[in-house]
mmCIF file of the C-alpha atoms, coordinates in Angstrom:
data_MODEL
# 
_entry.id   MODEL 
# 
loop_
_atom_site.group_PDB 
_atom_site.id 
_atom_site.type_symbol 
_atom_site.label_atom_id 
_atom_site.label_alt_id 
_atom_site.label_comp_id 
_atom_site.label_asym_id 
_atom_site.label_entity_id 
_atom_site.label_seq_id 
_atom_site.pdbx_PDB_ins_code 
_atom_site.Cartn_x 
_atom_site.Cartn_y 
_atom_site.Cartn_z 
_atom_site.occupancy 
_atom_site.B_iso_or_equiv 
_atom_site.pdbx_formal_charge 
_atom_site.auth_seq_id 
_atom_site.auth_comp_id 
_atom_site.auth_asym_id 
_atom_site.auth_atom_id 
_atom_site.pdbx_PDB_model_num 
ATOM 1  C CA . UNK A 1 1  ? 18.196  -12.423 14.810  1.00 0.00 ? 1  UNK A CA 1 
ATOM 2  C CA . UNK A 1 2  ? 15.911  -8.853  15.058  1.00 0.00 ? 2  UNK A CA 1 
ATOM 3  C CA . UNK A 1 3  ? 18.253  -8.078  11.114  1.00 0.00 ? 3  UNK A CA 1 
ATOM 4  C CA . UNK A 1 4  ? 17.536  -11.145 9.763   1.00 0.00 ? 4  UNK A CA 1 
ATOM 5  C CA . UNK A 1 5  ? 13.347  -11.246 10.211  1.00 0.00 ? 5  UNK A CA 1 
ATOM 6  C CA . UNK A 1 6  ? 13.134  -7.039  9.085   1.00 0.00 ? 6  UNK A CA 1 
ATOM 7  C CA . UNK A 1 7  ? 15.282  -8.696  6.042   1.00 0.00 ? 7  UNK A CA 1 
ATOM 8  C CA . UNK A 1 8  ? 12.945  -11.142 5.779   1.00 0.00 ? 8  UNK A CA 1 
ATOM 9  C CA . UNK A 1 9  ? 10.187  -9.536  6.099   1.00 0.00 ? 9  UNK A CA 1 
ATOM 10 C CA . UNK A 1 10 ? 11.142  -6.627  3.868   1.00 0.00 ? 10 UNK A CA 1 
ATOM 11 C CA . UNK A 1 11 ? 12.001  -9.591  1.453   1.00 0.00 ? 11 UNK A CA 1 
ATOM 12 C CA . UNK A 1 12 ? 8.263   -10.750 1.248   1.00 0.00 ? 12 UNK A CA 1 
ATOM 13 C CA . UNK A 1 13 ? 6.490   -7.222  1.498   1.00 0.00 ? 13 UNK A CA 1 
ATOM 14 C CA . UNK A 1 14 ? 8.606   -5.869  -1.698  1.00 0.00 ? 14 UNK A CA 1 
ATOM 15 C CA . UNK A 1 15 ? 7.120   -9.354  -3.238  1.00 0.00 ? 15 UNK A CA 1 
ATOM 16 C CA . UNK A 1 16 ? 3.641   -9.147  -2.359  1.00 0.00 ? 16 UNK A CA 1 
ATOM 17 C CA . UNK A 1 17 ? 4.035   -4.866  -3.583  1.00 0.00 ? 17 UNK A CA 1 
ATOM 18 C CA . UNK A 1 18 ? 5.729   -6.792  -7.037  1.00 0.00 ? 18 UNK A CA 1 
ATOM 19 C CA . UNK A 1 19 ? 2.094   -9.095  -7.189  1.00 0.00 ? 19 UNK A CA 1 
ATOM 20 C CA . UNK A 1 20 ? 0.096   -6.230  -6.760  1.00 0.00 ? 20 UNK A CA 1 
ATOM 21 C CA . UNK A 1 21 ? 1.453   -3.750  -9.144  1.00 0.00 ? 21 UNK A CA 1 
ATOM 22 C CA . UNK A 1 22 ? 1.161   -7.348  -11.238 1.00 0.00 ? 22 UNK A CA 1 
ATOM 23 C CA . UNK A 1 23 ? -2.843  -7.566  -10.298 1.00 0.00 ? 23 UNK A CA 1 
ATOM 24 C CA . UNK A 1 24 ? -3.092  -3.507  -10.833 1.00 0.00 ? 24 UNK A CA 1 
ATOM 25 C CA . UNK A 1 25 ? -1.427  -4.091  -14.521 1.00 0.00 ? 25 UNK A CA 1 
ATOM 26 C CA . UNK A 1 26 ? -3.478  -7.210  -15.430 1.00 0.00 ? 26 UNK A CA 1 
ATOM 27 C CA . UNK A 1 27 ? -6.989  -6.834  -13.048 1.00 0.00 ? 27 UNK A CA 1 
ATOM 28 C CA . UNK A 1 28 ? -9.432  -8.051  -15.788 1.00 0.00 ? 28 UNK A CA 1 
ATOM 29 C CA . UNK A 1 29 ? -12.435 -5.832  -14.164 1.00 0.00 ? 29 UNK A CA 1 
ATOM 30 C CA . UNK A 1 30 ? -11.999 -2.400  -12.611 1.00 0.00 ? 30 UNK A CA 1 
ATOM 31 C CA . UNK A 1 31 ? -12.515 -4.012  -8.792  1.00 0.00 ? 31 UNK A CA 1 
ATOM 32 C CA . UNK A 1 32 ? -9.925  -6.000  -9.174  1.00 0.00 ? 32 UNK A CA 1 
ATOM 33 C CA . UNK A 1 33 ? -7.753  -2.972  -10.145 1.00 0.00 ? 33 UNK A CA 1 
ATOM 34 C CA . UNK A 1 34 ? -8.927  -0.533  -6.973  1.00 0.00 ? 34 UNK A CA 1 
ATOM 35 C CA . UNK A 1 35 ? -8.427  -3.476  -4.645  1.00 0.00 ? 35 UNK A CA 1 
ATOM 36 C CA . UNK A 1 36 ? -4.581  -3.702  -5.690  1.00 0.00 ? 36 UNK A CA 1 
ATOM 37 C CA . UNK A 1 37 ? -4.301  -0.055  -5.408  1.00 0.00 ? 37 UNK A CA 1 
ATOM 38 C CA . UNK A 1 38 ? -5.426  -0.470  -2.122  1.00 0.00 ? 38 UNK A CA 1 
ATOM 39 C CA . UNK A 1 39 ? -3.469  -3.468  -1.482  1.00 0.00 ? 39 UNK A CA 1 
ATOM 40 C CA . UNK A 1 40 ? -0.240  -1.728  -2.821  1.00 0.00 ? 40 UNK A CA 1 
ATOM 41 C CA . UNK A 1 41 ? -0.868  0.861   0.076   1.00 0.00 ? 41 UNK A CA 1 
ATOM 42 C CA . UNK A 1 42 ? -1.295  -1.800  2.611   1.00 0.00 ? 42 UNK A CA 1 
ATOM 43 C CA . UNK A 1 43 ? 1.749   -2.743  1.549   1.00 0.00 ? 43 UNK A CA 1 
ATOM 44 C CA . UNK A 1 44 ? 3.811   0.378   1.136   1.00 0.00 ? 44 UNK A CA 1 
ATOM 45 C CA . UNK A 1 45 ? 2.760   1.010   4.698   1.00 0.00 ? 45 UNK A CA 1 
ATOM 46 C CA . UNK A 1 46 ? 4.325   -2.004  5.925   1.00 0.00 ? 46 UNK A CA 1 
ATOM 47 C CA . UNK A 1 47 ? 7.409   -1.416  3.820   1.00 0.00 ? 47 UNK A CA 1 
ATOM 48 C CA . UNK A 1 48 ? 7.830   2.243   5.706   1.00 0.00 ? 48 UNK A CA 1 
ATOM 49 C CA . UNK A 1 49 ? 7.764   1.039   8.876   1.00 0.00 ? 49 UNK A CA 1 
ATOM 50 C CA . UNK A 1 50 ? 10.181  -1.802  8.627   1.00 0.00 ? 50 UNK A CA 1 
ATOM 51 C CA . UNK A 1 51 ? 12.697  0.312   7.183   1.00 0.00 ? 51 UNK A CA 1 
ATOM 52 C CA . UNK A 1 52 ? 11.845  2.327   10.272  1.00 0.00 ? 52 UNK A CA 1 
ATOM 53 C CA . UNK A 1 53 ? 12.323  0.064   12.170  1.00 0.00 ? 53 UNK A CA 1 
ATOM 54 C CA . UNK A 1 54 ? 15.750  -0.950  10.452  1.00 0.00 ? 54 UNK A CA 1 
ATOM 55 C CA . UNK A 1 55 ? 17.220  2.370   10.219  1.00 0.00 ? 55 UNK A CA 1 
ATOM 56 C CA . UNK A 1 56 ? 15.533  3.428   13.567  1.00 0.00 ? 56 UNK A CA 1 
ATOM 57 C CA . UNK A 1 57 ? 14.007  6.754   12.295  1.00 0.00 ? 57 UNK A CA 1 
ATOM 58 C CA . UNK A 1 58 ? 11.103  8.165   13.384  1.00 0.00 ? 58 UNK A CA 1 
ATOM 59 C CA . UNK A 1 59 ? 10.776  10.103  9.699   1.00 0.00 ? 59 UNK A CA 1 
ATOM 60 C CA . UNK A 1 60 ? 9.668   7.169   8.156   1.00 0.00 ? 60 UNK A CA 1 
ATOM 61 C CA . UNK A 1 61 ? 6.921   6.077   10.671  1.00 0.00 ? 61 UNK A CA 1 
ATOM 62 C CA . UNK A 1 62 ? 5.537   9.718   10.090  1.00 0.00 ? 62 UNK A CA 1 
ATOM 63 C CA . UNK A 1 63 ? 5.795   8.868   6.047   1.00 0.00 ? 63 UNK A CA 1 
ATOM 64 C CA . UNK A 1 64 ? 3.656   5.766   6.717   1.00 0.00 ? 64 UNK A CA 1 
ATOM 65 C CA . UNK A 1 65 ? 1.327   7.436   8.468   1.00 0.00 ? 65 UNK A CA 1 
ATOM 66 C CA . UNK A 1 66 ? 1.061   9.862   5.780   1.00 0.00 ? 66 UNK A CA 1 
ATOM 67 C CA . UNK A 1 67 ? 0.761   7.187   2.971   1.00 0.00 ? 67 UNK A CA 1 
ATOM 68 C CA . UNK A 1 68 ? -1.839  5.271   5.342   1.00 0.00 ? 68 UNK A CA 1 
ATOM 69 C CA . UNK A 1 69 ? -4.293  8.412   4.986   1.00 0.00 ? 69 UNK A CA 1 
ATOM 70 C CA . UNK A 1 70 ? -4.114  9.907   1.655   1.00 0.00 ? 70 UNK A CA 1 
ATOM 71 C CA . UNK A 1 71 ? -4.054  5.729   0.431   1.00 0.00 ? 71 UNK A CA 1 
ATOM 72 C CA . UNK A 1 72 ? -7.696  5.454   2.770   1.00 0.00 ? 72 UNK A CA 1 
ATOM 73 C CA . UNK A 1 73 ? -8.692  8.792   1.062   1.00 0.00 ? 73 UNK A CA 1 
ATOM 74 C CA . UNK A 1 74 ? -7.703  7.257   -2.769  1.00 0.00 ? 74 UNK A CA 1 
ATOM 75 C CA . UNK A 1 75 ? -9.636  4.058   -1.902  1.00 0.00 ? 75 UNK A CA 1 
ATOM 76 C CA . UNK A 1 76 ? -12.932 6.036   -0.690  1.00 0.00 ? 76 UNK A CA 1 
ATOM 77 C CA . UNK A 1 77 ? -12.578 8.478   -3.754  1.00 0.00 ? 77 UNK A CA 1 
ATOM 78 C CA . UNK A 1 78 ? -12.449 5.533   -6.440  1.00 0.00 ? 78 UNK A CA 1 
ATOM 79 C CA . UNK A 1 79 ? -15.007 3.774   -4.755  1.00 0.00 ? 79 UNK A CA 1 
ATOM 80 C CA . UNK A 1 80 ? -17.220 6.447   -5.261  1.00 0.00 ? 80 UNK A CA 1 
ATOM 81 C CA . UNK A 1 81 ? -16.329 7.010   -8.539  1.00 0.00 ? 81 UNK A CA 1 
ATOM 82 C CA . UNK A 1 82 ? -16.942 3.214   -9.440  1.00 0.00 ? 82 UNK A CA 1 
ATOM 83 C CA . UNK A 1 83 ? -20.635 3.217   -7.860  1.00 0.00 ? 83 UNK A CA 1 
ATOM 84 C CA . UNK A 1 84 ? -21.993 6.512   -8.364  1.00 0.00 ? 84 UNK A CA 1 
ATOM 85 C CA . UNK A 1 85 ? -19.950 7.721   -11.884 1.00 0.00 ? 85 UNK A CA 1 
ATOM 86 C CA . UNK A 1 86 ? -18.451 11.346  -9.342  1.00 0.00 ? 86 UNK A CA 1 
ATOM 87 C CA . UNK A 1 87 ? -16.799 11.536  -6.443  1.00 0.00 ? 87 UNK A CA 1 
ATOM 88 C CA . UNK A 1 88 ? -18.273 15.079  -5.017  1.00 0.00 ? 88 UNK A CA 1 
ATOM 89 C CA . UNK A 1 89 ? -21.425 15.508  -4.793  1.00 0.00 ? 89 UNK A CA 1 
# 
């Protein structure tokens, strides 16, 4: 039963990563485009850690972690950009 919902569930997180690289291609404003990024982490996240918790690896909870922070570190960068026109100041 555990096979079948990770399979499922890796399933719908590879679709909703397919609708937000969609959104990312085809966001009409610039928001629209940074929130897909973001939401493309989200979901890459998720993606690592069910096939974590598939293959039973601790390597890939570590990648998600890693993806987590430098995809929280994109988001803050590019809203920065967006609002203020530079990211350091």
């Amino acid at each position: 039963m555990l096979d079948w919902a990770l399979n499922f569930a890796l399933g719908a997180v590879a679709l909703a990563m397919l609708l937000c690289g969609w959104r990312l291609l085809r966001g009409p404003t610039l928001p629209d485009r940074i929130l897909a990024l973001d939401t493309l982490y989200i979901n890459a996240v998720a993606l690592a850690v069910l096939a974590g918790l598939q293959a039973r690896s601790a390597l890939l909870f570590e990648a998600a972690l890693i993806i987590a922070l430098l995809g929280f570190a994109s988001t803050v960068a590019l809203a920065r950009f967006v609002s203020r026109g530079d990211v350091m100041e």
